[in-house]
C-alpha positions as CSV (number, residue, x, y, z in Angstrom):
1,X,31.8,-15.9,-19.5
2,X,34.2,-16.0,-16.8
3,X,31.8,-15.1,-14.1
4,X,30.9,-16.6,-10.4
5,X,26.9,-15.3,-10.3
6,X,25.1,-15.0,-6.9
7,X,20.9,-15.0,-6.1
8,X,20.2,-11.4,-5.5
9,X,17.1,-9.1,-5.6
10,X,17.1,-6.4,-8.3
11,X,15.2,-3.0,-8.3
12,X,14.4,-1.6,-11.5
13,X,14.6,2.0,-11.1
14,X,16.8,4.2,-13.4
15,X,20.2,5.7,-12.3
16,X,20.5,9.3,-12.5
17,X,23.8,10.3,-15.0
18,X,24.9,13.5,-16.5
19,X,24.1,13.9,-19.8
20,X,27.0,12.2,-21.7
21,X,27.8,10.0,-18.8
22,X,28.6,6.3,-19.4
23,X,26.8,3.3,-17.0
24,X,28.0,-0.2,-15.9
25,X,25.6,-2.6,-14.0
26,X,26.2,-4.7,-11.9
27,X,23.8,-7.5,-10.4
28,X,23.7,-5.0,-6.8
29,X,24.2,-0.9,-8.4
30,X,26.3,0.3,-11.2
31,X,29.1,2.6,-11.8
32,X,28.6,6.0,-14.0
33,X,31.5,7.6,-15.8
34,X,31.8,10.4,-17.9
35,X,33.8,13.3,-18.5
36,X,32.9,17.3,-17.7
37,X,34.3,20.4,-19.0
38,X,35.2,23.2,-16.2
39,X,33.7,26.4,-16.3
40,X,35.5,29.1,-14.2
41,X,37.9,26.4,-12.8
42,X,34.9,24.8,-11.6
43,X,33.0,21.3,-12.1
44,X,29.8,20.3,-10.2
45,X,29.1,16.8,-10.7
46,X,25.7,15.5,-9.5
47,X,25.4,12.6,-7.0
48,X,22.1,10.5,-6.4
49,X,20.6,9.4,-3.2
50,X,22.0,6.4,-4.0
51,X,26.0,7.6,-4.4
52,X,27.9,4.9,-2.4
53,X,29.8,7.4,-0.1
54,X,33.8,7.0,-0.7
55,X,33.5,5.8,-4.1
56,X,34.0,8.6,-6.2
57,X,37.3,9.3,-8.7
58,X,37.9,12.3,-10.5
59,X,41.1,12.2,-12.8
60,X,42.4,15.6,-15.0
61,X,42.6,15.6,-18.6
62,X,44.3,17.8,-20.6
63,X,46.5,20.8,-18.8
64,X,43.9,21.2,-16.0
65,X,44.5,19.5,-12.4
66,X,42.9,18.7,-9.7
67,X,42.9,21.2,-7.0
68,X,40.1,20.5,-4.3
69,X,36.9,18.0,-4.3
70,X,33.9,18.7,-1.8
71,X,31.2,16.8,-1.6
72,X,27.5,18.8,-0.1
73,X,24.0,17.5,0.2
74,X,22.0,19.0,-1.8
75,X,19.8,21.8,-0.3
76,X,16.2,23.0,-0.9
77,X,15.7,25.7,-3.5
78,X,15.2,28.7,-1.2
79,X,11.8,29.7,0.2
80,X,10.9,26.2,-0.2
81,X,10.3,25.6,3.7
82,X,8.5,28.9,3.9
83,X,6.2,28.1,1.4
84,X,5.3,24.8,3.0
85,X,4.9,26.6,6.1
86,X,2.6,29.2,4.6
87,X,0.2,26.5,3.1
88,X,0.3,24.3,6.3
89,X,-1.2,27.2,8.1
90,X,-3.3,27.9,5.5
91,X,-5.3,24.7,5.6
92,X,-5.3,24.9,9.5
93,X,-7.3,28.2,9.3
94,X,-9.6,26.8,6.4
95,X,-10.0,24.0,9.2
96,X,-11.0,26.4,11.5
97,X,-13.1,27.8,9.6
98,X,-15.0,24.4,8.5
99,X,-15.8,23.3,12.3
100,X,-17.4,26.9,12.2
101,X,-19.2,26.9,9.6
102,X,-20.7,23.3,11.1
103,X,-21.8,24.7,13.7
104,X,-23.9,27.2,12.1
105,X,-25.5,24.3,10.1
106,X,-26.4,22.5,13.1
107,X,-28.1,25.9,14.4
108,X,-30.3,26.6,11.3
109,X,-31.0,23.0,11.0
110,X,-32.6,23.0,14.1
111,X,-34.1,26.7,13.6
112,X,-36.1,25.1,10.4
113,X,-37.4,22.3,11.9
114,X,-38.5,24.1,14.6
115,X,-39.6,26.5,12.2
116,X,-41.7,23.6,10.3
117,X,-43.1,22.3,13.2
118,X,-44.7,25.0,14.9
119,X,-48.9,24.9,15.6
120,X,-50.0,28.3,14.1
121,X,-52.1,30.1,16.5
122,X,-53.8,33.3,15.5
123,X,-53.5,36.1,18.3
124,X,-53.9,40.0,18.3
125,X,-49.7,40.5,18.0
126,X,-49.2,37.7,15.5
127,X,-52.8,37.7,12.8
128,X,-51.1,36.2,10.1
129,X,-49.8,33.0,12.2
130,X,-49.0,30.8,8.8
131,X,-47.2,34.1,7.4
132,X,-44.9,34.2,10.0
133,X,-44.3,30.1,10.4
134,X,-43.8,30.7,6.5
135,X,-41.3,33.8,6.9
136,X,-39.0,32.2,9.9
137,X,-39.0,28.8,7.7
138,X,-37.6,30.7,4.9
139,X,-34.8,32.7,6.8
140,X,-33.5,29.7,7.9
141,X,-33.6,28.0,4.8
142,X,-31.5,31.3,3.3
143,X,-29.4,30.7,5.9
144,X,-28.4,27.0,5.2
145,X,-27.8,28.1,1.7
146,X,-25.2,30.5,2.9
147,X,-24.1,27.9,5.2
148,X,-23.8,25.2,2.4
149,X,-22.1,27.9,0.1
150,X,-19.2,28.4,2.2
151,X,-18.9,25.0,3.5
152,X,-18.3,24.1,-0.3
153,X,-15.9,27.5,-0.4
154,X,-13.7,26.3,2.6
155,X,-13.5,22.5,1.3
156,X,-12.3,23.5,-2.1
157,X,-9.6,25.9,-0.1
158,X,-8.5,23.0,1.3
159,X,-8.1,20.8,-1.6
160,X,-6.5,23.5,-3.5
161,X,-3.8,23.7,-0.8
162,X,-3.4,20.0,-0.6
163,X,-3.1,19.8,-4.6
164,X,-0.6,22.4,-3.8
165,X,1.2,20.7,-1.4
166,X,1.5,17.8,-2.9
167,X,3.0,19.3,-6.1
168,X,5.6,21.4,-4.3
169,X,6.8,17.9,-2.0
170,X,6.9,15.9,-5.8
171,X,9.3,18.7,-7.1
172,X,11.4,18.9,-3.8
173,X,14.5,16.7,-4.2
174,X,14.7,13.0,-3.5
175,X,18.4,13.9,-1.7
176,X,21.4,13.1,-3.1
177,X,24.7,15.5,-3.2
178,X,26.7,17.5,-5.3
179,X,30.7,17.0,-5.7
180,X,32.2,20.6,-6.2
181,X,35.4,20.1,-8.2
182,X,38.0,23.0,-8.4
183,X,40.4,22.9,-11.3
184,X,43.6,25.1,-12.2
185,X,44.2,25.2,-15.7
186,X,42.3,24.9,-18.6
187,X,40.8,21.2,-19.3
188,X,38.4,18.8,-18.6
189,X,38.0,15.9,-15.5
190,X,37.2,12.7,-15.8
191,X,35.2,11.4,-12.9
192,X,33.1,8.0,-12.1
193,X,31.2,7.0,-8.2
194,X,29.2,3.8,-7.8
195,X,25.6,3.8,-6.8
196,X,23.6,0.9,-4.6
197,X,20.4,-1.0,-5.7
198,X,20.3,0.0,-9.6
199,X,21.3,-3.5,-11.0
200,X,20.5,-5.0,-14.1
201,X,17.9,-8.4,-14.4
202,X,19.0,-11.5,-16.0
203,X,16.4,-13.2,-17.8
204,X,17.1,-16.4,-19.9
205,X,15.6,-18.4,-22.8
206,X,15.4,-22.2,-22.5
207,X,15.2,-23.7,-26.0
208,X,14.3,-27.2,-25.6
209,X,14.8,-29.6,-28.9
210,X,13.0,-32.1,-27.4
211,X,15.6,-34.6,-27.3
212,X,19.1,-34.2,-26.7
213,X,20.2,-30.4,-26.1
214,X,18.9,-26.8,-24.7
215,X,20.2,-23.8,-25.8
216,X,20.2,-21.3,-23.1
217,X,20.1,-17.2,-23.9
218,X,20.5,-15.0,-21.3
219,X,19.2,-11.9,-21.4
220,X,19.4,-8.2,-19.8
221,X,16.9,-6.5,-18.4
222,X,18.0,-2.9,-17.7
223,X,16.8,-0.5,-14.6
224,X,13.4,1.3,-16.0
225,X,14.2,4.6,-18.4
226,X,17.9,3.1,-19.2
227,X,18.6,3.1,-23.2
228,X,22.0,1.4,-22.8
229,X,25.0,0.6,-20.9
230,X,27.2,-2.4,-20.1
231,X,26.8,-5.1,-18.0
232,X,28.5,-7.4,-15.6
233,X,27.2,-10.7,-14.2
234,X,28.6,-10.3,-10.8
235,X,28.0,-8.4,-7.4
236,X,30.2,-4.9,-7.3
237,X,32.3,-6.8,-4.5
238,X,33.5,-10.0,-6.5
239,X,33.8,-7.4,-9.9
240,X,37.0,-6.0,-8.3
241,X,39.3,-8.1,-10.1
242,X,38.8,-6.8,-13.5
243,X,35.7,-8.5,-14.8
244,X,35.2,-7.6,-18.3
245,X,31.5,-5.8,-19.2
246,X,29.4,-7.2,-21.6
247,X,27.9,-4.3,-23.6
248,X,24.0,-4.2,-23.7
249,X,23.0,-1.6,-27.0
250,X,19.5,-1.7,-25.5
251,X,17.1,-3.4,-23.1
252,X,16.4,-7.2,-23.0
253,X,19.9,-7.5,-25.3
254,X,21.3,-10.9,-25.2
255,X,24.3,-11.2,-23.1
256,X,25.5,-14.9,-23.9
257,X,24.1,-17.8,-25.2
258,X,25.5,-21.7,-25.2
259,X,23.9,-24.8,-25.7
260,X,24.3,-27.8,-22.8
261,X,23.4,-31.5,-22.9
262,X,20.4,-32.6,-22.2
263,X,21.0,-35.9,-20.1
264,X,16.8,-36.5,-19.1
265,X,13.8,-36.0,-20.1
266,X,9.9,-36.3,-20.1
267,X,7.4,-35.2,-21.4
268,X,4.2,-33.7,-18.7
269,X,1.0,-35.5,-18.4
270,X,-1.5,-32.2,-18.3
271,X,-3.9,-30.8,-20.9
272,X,-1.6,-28.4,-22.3
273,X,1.1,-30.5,-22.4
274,X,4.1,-29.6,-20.5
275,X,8.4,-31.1,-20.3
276,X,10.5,-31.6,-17.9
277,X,14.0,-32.3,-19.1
278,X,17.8,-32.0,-17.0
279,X,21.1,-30.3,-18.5
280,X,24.7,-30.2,-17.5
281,X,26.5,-27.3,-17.3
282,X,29.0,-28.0,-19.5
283,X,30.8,-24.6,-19.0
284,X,33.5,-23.5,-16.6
285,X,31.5,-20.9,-15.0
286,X,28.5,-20.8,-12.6
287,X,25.1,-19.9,-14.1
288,X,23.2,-16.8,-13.0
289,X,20.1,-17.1,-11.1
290,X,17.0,-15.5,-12.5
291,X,13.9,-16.1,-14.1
292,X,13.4,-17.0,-17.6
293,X,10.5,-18.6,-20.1
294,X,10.7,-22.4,-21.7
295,X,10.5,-23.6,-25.3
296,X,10.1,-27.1,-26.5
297,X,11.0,-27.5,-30.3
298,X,9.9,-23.5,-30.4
299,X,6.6,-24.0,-28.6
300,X,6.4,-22.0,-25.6
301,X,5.5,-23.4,-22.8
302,X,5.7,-21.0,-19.9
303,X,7.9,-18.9,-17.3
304,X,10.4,-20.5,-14.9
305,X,12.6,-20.0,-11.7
306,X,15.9,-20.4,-12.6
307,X,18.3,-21.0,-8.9
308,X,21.5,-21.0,-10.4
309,X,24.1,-24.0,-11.4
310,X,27.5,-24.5,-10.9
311,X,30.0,-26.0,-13.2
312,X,29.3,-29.6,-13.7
313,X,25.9,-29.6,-12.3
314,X,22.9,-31.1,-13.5
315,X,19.9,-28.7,-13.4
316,X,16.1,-29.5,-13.8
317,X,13.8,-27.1,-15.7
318,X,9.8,-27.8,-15.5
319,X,7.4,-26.1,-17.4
320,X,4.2,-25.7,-18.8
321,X,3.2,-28.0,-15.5
């Protein structure tokens, strides 16, 4: 593996492809390909948020060539931004109407316990003194029903419109563009851009024998919802000059695997027993960084922090501390 590796942090989300498409990953993004018959002289090609502006190649195949290439942001479906408008106000006049309807509680609150408190007193215009206590009690008792009944109304409106809201901003799209390609001719194009921040995870294996060797399996971990692809254990900068990719039929596939001298050992004075043990890299290239999980004669003994080596180097590996 004829690769200079580099510390870097990775992001696991999946890069968006057309169906069909091929990926490469890189340590940093990745580079889709794929090919796209034109309908009507025209190809529309899909870029993610994520397109590195610049980077995109569209070759003809077949009898068709190239005749124009625009790239557009993508734009909201229509009525999008009307329809968020018209729910916005919406929930300001179910707001509104909220605050009024608290108010009116606060009134017939305070009409029923004044209600409730009153001394009956028996005079010519009022005989029945309880009857009436009993009659202005209950009014405002109906009325803090009503009062409760649409304060219950108006805060479900709102929620409905929020629920609302918040489905039509999950369906709006993340950004992105779309490259409009013209064609004359009948044929196909074959086209391929590079995106940022979608890289692949090494993850590595120490085998321990307990003595005098380690083999060392690395591992790639691919951005989350990718079946398959190819890798390459280098930044998208330093891949310029032709770095072969590995292919990777599925996640966690090993990329490469070698076994180095094991120059020191010893074994971990804790309960569970643990090792710590030194290897050279042997090999011509530098080691990826990444993280990674120890065995000792196939027990396993924990994860690790893996910083890299260069060629040459002698590298320490601790576990099960």
């Amino acid at each position: 593996m004829r690769l200079t590796l580099y510390v870097i942090g990775f992001l696991l989300a999946a890069v968006p492809a057309m169906a069909g498409s091929t990926v490469t990953y890189y340590l940093d993004g990745a580079r889709i390909s794929g090919e796209a018959s034109a309908a009507r002289g025209t190809v529309e090609v899909p870029l993610p948020s994520t397109y590195i502006p610049g980077s995109l190649r569209v070759s003809p195949a077949g009898r068709a060539s190239v005749v124009r290439v625009e790239v557009e942001p993508l734009r909201p479906a229509a009525g999008f931004g009307s329809e968020i408008a018209r729910l916005a106000e919406r929930r300001k006049g179910l707001e509104d109407r909220l605050r009024a309807i608290e108010a009116r509680e606060e009134i017939f609150k305070a009409a029923a316990k004044s209600q409730s408190s009153k001394t009956p007193r028996k005079t010519k215009g009022n005989p029945e003194p309880l009857t009436s206590v009993r009659k202005g009690t209950e009014y405002a008792l109906t009325q803090l029903e009503e009062v409760y009944r649409a304060r219950r109304q108006a805060e479900e409106g709102i929620r409905s419109v929020d629920d609302r809201l918040k489905a039509l901003k999950a369906s709006e799209s993340p950004g992105g563009s779309v490259a409009r390609l013209r064609l004359a001719g009948k044929g196909s194009v074959r086209y391929s851009y590079l995106v940022k921040g979608n890289g692949w995870t090494p993850f590595y294996d120490f085998r321990f024998n307990g003595t005098d060797s380690v083999e060392v399996t690395l591992r790639a971990i691919l951005p989350r919802g990718a079946g398959k692809g190819s890798v390459v254990p280098l930044p998208m900068a330093d891949a310029a000059n032709g770095a072969t990719p590995l292919p990777v039929p599925e996640n966690f596939a090993v990329v490469d695997r070698r076994v180095f001298p094991v120059e020191r050992a010893e074994a971990l004075a804790s309960l569970q027993g643990g090792t710590a043990f030194s290897f050279r890299n042997s090999s011509a290239t530098r080691l990826v960084s990444g993280e990674g999980v120890c065995f000792r004669k196939g027990e396993y003994l924990g994860p690790v922090t893996f910083e890299g080596v260069a060629p040459g180097v002698l590298y320490e590996i601790v576990a099960g501390r």
